[in-house]
Structure formats: C-alpha cells, structure tokens
N, C-alpha and C positions, 0 to 999 in steps of 0.2 A: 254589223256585218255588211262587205259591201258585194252587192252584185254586178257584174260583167255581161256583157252579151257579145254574142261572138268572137268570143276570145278562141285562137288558134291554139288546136291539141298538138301538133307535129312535134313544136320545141319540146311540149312535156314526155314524151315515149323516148324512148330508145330504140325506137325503130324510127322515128323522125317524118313519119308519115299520119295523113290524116287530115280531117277538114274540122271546121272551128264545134266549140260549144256552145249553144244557143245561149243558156246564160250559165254563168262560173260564178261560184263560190268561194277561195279559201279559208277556210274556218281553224281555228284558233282553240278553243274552247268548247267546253261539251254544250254549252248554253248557245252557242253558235251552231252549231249542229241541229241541237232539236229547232233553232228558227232556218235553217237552209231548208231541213222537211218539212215545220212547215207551210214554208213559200211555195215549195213546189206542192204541196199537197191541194193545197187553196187555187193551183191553177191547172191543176191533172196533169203536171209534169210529171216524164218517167226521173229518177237519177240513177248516174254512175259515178261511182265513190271513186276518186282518184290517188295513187299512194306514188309512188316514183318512177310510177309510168313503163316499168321495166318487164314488162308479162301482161302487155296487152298489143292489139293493132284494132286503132280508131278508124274505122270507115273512112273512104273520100268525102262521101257527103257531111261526116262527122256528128253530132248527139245534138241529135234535136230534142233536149233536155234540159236540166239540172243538171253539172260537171259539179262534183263536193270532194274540191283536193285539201288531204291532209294533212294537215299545219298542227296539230296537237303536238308541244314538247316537254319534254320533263322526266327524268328516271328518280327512282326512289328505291332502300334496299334496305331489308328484316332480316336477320337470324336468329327466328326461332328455338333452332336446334343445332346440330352438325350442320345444315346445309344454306344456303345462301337464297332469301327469294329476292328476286329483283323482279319490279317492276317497269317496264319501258311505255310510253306513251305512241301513240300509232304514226306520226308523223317522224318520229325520231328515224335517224338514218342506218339499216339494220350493219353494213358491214363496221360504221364506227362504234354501235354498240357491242361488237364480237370485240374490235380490237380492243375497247376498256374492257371485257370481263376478260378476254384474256391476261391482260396488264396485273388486274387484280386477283389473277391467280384465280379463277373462277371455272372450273369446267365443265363442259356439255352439249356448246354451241360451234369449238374452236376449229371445224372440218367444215363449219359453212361460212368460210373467211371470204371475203369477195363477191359474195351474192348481192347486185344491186338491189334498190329499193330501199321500202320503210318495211319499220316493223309492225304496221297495220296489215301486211300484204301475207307474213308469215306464214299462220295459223287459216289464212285462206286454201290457199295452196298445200298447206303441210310441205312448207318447203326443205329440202334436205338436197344433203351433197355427199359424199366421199363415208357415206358409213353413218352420216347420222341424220335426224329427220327434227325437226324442233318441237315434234307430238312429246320427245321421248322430255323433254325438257319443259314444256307450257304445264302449267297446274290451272290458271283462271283464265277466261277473254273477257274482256269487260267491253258492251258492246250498247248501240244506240238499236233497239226493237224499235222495228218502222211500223208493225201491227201492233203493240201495246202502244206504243207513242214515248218510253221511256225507257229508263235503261237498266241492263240487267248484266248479270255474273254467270257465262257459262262456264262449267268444270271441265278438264281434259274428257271426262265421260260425252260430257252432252253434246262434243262438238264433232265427235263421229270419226277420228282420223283415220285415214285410210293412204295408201301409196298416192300422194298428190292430191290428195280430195280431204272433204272435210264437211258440214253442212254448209258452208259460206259458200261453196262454190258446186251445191250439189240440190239436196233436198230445200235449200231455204236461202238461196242464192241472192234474193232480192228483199229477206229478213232483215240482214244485220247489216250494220256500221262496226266495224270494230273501233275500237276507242284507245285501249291499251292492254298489253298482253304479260300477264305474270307469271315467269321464270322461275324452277327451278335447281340452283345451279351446285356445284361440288369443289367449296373451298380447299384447293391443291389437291384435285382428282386428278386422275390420271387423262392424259389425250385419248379419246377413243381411233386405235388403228388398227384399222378391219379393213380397207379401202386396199387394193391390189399394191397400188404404186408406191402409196403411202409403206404398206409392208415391206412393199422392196428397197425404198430408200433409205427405211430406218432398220434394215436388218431385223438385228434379233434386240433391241435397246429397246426403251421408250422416251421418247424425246419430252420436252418442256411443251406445256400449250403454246408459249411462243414460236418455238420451234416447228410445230405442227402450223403453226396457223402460217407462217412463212412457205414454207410448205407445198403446203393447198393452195395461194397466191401465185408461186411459182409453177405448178399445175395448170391453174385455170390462166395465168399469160400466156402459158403455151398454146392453149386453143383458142385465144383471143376471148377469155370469159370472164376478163377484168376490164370493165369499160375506160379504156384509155385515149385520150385526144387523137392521139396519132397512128394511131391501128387500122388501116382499112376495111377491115371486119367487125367495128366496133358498134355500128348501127343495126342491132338485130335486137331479139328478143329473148336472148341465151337459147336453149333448149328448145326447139319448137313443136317436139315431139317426144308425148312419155313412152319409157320403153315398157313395152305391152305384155301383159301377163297371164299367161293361160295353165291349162291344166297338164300336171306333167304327163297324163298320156297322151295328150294331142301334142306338146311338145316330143314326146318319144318318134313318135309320126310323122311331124315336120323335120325332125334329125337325120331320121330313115334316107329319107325321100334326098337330102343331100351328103347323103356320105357321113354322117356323124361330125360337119362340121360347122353347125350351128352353135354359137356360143352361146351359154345361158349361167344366170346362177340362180339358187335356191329365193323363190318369193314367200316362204309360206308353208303349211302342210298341202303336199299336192297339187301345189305350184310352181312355175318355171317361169323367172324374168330374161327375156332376150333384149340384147342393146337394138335399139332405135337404130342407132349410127352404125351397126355394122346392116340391118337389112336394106337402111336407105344405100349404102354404098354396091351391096350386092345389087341392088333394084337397079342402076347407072346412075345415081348420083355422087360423083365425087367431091372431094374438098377443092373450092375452085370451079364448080361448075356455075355457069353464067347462062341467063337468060333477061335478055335486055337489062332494063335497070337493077333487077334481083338477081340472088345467086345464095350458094351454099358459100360458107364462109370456107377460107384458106387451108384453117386451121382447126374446126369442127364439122364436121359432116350433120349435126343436127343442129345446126343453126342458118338459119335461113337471114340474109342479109340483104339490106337497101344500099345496094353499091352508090347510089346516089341519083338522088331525083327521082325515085322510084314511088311507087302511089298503092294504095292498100291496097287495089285490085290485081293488079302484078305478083303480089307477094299471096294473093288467094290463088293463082293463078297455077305459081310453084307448089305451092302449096299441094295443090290439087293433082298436079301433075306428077310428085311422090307418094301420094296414098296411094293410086290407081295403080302405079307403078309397083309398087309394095303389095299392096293387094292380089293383083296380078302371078306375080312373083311365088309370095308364100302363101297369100290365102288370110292375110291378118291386116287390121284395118289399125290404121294409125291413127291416135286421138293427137290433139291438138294440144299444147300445155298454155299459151297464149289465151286472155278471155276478150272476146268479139266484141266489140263496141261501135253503136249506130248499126244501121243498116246496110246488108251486102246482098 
C-alpha cells in the first residue's frame, strides 16, 4: 500500500473545492484497509473514508488526516431461491451497477439511475430517489470495525435505516468502513412507480426497468442531477438539503398559517415530508440565485453549486444564509445532506 501526503481533495468531490489531505491512501483490498488503520492508528491520526466524493464538502484548510479512497472492485451473484443476491464491492461505480442489474432484468435499485458515487456510500446515507430507498433492497454490509480491529457482517436490522441516515452516518459514524454491500434483487420484477412524474409519464402501463431507468436519467438531466462535462451546474453536491419531517399536527399548523399551501406527502404514521426545494424557494432563493463564486443551481433549487473558483467557505456561507432564511420563514431547520470534512 502506498502513502501520499498532501495530495489535493478538490479534483476528487463534485463540488471541486477543498485543501489537500495530509496523507492519502487508495486501497485495493480488505488487507490494504486493515494496514491504512493501521498506519493511522500507530500515529493518532483521525480518517475520512473517501468513496466518489459526491456528498461531501472538504474544508479549505482540508484533512489533517488519513484520506482512505475506495478502490475495492468486484461483483459476485447467488440465487438461492426466486430472488437474485448480488453482491457489489464498495469502490464499484453505484450508477453502472444500476445500469447491469437493470440489463439483467433484475429489480429494486432501477429509480435510483444516476446517483453519482460508489457503492460504499449507499447504505451510508440510505440513499434513495423517485420512490425507492436502497434499505428496501440491502440484506448484509460487510464492513472494516475500526473498534474490534476486524471485519464484520451487519444485517439490514443492525444497520438502523432511517430517511437518509443509518448507523454509519449517525450513532457509529466513525465505527465502520464499509467494504461491500449485499443485494437483494427481483428477477423480472416489476419497476417500482410511486414517484409523481414517473406516474404521469407512464400513465396507467408499467414500463420495462429499462424503460424506467431512462426515465429517471431524463428527470434528473433536467435538474442538472446527472453529472455532465458540460452543464454549468454540474459542480455541486446533488441535494444539499433533506426535506424535513415533522409531526402531522405541527405540519397541520404550519398549513394553517399559509393558506393550505404547503406541499407535503405522507412520511410515516404521524408524519408529514415537505420538499426542501419548495421552502428554500418560498425563503428567496431561486434557481439561479448567485452570490459571488456559489449559487443555487439553474435547474434545482436544492442544489447548491461552485459556479467556479469558489472555496468551501462560500458555500458554508449560502449555506447558512438558507437555513436562517428557512428558519426564519417557517420556523424549521434544515439539515444538511453533505458530510463535513476537516475543519470549518
């Protein structure tokens, strides 16, 4: 395994901002992993596990650390029974492994087509799009425990899922390495289409997971949430804020208060999800709003973007300047879906 010292995080984010890492790792292999920890262990270094860089914003001053970017590849695939496990490996690239299970007629994942990153970042996050969440599909995480020193098998149970959270990025944040994440998936199942748009384009039919997963691509280019060369809004962090969930009487309350024209939909027993992007727009930020080198993207209102040459303090800045505004406004505090890296 070879080590790096200050090697520049900006190229690796999709936000393209950021100061270097004290020393960098890419590892390879799970035997490469337990010696990055450890290196850093042996010198009291902190780390930050690095996966496609696509849902985080590194510091100016950048990780005075251990940086451990994941290079594990390899997929592998069992059928037990009627249903398909697939196993993917944490560096593997998550939206090419959507498009082979799609190919192979595989469903479960097909509505979170174009979500940058790896598939180490997943099960972090409980990432999800358009009606589906990847909790509904993980059965194992196969992960590096930084406190036993070895590696272990969490079950979809032990790993807590919740709207955007999970223990990896909650109760035990600074526990695990995820390693590789086991699927599973529904040989010629049906597309799940629950998503507004998605309803309205396919009528009353049900399309092909091809079909579907074309789809959600053509969706997410229209709000610039398929990272492309040439898109001026292309350097952000997708989403930068989750839409926040409260109790449907205080939702009843905040409806009141403006006319009944609060959008929401069902989170839950008892709960109400309202969109991020319509209170940030209510708040005064539009799509297109600019302030110096940051701004709200053209074509998402929750995506905050580095129109260019822009520095992670800029973007805490806006950042900042929409909660307060939000806050202000409705009275509800926006969480951040980005995880902070170094010091701010």
């Amino acid at each position: 395994m070879n080590i790096s010292e200050n090697v520049p995080l900006a190229p690796l984010t999709t936000l393209e901002v950021g100061g270097p890492a004290r020393f960098f790792a890419s590892v390879e292999t799970e035997d490469e992993v337990i010696e990055a920890f450890g290196f850093a262990r042996e010198r009291g270094l902190p780390v930050f596990v690095l996966g496609g860089g696509s849902n985080i914003l590194v510091s100016d001053k950048g990780f005075e650390g251990l940086v451990v970017r994941i290079a594990l590849k390899g997929l592998s695939q069992d059928s037990p029974g009627e249903d398909m496990l697939v196993r993917a490996a944490a560096g593997e690239n998550w939206d090419s492994f959507v498009a082979r299970c799609v190919k192979d007629d595989l469903a479960g994942i097909e509505c979170m087509s174009g979500i940058p990153g790896t598939i180490g970042g997943t099960p972090v996050q409980n990432v999800g799009a358009y009606g589906q969440e990847v909790s509904e599909t993980i059965i194992a995480v196969r992960c590096f425990d930084r406190q036993a020193e070895g590696i272990v098998e969490l079950s979809n149970e032990q790993c807590s899922f919740g709207y955007r959270t999970s223990i990896f990025n909650t109760i035990e944040r600074e526990r695990y390495m995820v390693l590789s994440v086991l699927y599973r998936l529904t040989p010629g199942g049906n597309a799940k289409i629950v998503y507004r748009e998605l309803v309205d384009r396919f009528a009353d039919r049900q399309p092909s997971l091809a079909e579907t997963r074309e789809a959600v691509l053509t969706i997410r280019r229209s709000k610039s949430m398929v990272i492309e060369k040439d898109d001026p809004n292309r350097r952000s962090a997708g989403s930068f804020f989750k839409n926040p969930i409260g109790e449907t009487d205080k939702f009843k309350e905040l409806n009141a208060r403006f006319n009944g024209e609060v959008p929401h939909f069902p989170a839950g027993s008892g709960k109400e999800k309202i969109p991020a992007a319509w209170l940030i727009e209510k708040a005064g930020f539009q799509k297109g709003f600019e302030m110096g080198n940051v701004g709200i993207s053209t074509n998402h209102s929750l995506a905050i973007v580095n129109r260019g040459g822009a520095s992670a303090a800029e973007i805490v800045e806006l950042k900042d300047a929409i909660q307060s505004a939000v806050n202000k406004k409705f009275g509800i505090e926006l969480v951040p879906e980005p995880i902070f890296v170094g010091e701010f």
